[in-house]
C-alpha positions as CSV (number, residue, x, y, z in Angstrom):
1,X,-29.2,18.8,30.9
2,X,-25.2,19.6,31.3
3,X,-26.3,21.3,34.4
4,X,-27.0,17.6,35.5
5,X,-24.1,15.7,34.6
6,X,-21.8,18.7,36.2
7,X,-23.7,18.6,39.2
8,X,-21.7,15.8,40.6
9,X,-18.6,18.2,40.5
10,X,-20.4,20.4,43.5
11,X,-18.4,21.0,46.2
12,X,-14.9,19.3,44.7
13,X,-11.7,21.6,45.7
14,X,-9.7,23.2,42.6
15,X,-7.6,20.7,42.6
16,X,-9.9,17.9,42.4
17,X,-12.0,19.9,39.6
18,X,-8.5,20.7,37.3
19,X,-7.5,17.3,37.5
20,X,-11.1,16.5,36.4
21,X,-10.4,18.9,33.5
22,X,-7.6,17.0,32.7
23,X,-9.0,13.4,32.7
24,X,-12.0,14.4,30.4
25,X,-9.1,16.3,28.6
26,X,-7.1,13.5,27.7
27,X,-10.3,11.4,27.3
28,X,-11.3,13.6,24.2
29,X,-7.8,13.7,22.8
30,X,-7.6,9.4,23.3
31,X,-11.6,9.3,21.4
32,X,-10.3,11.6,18.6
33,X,-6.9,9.5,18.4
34,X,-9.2,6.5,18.1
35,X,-11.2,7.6,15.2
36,X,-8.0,8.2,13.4
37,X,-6.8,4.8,14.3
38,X,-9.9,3.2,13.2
39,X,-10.0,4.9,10.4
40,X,-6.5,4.2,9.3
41,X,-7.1,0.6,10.2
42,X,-10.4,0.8,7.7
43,X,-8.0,2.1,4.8
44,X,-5.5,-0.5,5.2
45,X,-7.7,-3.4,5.3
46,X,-9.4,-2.0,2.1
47,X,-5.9,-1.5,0.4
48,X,-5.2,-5.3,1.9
49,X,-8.6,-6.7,0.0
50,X,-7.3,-4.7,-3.4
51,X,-4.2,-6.7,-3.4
52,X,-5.8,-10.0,-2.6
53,X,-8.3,-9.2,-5.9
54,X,-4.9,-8.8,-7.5
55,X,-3.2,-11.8,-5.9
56,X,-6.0,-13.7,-7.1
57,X,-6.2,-12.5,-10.5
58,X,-2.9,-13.1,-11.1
59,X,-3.0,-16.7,-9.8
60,X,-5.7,-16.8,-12.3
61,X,-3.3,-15.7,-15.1
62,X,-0.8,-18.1,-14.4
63,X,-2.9,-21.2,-14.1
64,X,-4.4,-20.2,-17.5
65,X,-0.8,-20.1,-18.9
66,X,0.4,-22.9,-17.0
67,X,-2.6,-24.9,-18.4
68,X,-1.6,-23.7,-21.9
69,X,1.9,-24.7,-21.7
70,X,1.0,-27.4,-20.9
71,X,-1.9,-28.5,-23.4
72,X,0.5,-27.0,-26.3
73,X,3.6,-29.3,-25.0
74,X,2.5,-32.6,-27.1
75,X,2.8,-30.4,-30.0
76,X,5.8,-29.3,-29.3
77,X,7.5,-32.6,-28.4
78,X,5.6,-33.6,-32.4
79,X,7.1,-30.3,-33.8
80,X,11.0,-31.4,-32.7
81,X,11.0,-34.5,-34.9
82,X,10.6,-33.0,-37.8
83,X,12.9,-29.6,-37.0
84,X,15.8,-31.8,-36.0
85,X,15.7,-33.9,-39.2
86,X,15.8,-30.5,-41.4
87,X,18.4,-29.1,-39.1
88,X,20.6,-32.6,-40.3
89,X,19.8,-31.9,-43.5
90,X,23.7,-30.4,-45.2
């Protein structure tokens, strides 16, 4: 079947057919360069979603604690009261 898609190549001067060479060449160099590209972009966007999972567990984290700090502050404020009038105590 290669004998088909060469056949076009028929009756081209040296020239033409090494420049040919070249194109197709370069052509299978760009395709392999591309796979690595897309590959490379593939990795990265999978390292990208990793941190986001972090990101997002860590937002997680401090909403948790903010929401604790903040439930626990009423005791707190109760708690001072109490620890100031022992503190004034000679």
């Amino acid at each position: 079947m290669s004998w088909v898609v060469e056949e076009w190549k028929e009756g081209l001067s040296t020239r033409a057919l090494q420049k040919i060479q070249e194109l197709e060449s370069q052509l299978d160099k760009l395709k392999k360069e591309r796979q690595q590209r897309q590959f490379q972009l593939e990795s990265l966007e999978a390292a990208l979603q990793k941190q986001k999972q972090k990101v997002i567990v860590l937002m997680h984290h401090v909403t948790s604690n903010a929401f604790l700090f903040c439930s626990s502050l009423p005791s707190m404020v109760s708690l001072e009261q109490p620890l100031a009038l022992l503190e004034a105590i000679p």
